[in-house]
N, C-alpha and C positions, 0 to 999 in steps of 0.2 A: 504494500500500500504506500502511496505517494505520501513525503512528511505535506503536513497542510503549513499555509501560512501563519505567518503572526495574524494577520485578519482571519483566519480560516480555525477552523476547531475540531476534533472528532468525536461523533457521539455516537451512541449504543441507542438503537431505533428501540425504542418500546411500542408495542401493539396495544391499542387502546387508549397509552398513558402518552407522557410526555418526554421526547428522548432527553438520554441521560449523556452530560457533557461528560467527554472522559479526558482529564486531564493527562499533562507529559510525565511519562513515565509510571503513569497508573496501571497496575495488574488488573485483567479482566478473567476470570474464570471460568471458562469455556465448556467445562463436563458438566454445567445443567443440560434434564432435556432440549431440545429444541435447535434452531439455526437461527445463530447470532446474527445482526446484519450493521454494519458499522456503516456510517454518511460522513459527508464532510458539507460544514456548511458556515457561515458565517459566526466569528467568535460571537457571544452576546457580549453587548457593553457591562463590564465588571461594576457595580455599586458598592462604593468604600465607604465606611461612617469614619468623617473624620471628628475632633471635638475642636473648635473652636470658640473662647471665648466663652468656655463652658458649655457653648450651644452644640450639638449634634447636626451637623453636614453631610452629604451627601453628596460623590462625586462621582462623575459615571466616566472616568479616565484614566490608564493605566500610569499617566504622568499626571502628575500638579507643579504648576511653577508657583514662586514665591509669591510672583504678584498677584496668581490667581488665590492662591490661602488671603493675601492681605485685602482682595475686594472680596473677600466670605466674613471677612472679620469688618469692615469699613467701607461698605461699596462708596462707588464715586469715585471722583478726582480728587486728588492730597495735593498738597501745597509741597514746592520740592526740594524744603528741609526738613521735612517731617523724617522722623526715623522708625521704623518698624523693628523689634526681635519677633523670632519665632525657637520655641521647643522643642524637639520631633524626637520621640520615641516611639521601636515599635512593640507592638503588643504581643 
């Protein structure tokens, strides 16, 4: 099977339900009854909770730039000696 793109994703077709994303380097189990059948299809946009500000955010991007964390925290235009920190740890 062709590796998919970073846009592109492989999932495990479920009958009935909803296919299941299989992530890189994830083992699939093959000796249930039946015939598996794998797709490749577009990755879905990942939804991260980030906290800012104490508030809970919501980013649907595999990257975040600094200015985009500082308009979650202060939308608008800043004045341009304003100075911004930011804390980043992960969980």
């Amino acid at each position: 099977m062709a590796k998919a793109g970073d846009d592109e994703a492989v999932f495990l077709e479920v009958r009935g339900g909803q296919d299941r994303l299989i992530e890189p380097g994830e083992l699939i189990d093959l000796t249930a009854p039946g015939i598996e059948r794998f797709t490749t299809a577009p990755r879905p946009a990942p939804e991260i909770e980030i906290i800012v500000n104490s508030r809970p955010r919501i980013v649907t991007d595999r990257r975040v730039t600094f200015e985009q964390i500082v308009q979650l925290a202060f939308p608008g235009p800043h004045e341009p000696n304003v100075v911004f920190s930011m804390t980043w740890s992960p969980t």
